[in-house]
C-alpha positions, 0 to 999 in steps of 0.5 A, a space after each residue: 366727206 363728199 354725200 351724193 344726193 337723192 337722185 344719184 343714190 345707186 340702190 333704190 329699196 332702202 329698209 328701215 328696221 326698227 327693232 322693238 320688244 315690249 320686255 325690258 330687264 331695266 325699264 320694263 314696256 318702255 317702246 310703249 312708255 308715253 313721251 309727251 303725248 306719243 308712245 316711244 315707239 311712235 316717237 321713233 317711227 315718226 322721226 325716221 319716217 322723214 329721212 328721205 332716203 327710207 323708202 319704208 320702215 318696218 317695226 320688228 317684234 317678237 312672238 311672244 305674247 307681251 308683244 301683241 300690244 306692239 303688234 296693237 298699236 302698229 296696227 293703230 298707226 297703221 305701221 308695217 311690222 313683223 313678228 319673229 324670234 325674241 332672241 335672235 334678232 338678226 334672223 328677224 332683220 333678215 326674215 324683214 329684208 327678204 319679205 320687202 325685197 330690200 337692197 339695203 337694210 338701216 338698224 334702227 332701235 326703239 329705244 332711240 327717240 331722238 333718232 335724227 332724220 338727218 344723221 340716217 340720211 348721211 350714214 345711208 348718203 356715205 355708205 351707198 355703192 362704196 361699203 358693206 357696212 356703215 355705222 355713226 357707232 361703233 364699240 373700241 376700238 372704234 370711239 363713239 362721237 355722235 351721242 348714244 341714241 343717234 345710232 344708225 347702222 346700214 349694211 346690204 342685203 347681200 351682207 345681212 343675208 351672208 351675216 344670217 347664214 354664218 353668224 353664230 355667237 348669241 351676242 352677233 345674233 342679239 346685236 345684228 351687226 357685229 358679224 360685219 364690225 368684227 371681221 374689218 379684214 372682210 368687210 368695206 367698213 365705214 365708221 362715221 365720226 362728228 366733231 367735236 366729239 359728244 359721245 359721252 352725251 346719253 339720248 337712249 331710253 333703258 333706265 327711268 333716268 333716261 326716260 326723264 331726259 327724254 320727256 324733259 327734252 321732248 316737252 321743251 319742244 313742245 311735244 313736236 318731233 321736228 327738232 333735230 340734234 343740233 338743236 338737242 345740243 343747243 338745249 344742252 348748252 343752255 342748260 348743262 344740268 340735263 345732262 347730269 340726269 342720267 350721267 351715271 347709267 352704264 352703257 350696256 356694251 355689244 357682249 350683253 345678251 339675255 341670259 336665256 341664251 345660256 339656258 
């Protein structure tokens, strides 16, 4: 795969947006949990903040009332955010995207701290001028080859928008981005692979065993955000026992959604 650099990239208004809730079936709070000194939410932010192909980043929440603290504390750092519906998050990417004129929107979750700057450079670098839609994961068919939590997904705002006008199951509106992944005869699709193959390794936060391996990862570097996923990886190879904290969470799959939509 041959990436352009920074100054050939065709679009310039590159969006990122995190998506973020303070409700949590399995780990209730968690975007505000402490890790190593900083809330998860911060965590995430700070990392994608130095992908040099974001031009901004918007933290996405909702309007109910547990999400005043995440409203707080972007207002504490000094984030851009924005407040809409609990549920159909694509309609809050959407609202996000038109409010900063975005060319291209980049999903980014907050329960992702390990986010890596370099990854969402690559998928942005490989998905401009030549895909509607570009992801390092996607579910079967497809098989996920970066570790769960590196997950970045890119699509235009001319696709979002198409995706918010015509987008209709609760898991397409939840999810965001299988309106593009499950039409593949409409929509260029880039699907980014690493070898060898770590998709088996968990790096997200939804379950305490998760935020244990986080904290464990985050306090071997010292509290820093500057480490990257390779050096993750470097740590798993010297000691293989981290990955067995959270080896038995089940992954939640692209058709779970919150029950309330069936109501």
């Amino acid at each position: 795969m041959t990436l352009t650099s920074d100054s050939q990239l065709a679009i310039p208004n590159t969006v990122a947006i995190i998506q973020a809730r303070y409700t949590s079936t399995r780990l209730p709070g968690k975007v505000l949990l402490d890790i190593t000194g900083q809330p998860m939410l911060v965590r995430v932010v700070e990392r994608t903040r130095r992908a040099k192909t974001v031009r901004r980043i918007v933290v996405a929440t909702t309007t109910e009332p547990a999400d005043d603290a995440v409203e707080a504390l972007c207002q504490e750092h000094g984030y851009s955010f924005y407040r809409g519906s609990n549920f159909d998050v694509l309609d809050r990417y959407y609202q996000v995207a038109k409010a900063y004129n975005a060319d291209v929107i980049v999903r980014i979750t907050a329960d992702c701290p390990l986010i890596d700057p370099q990854v969402i450079d690559d998928t942005v670098r490989a998905f401009m001028g030549k895909y509607d839609f570009a992801a390092n994961r996607l579910p079967p068919p497809w098989h996920r080859t970066y570790p769960i939590g590196l997950d970045v997904e890119v699509c235009t705002f001319q696709g979002l928008e198409l995706a918010w006008q015509e987008a209709e199951s609760p898991h397409q509106r939840e999810h965001v981005m299988p309106f593009f992944y499950e039409q593949p005869q409409r929509f260029r699709i880039l699907h980014l692979t690493h070898d060898p193959d770590y998709g088996h390794l968990r790096w997200t936060v939804d379950t305490p065993q998760d935020l244990e391996l986080v904290r464990r990862i985050f306090a071997h570097f010292d509290g820093r955000n500057d480490f990257s996923w390779l050096d993750v990886l470097a740590l798993f190879e010297q000691q293989p026992d981290l990955a067995e904290i959270n080896a038995k969470v089940r992954h939640k799959s692209v058709f779970d959604v919150d029950e309330r939509w069936h109501k």
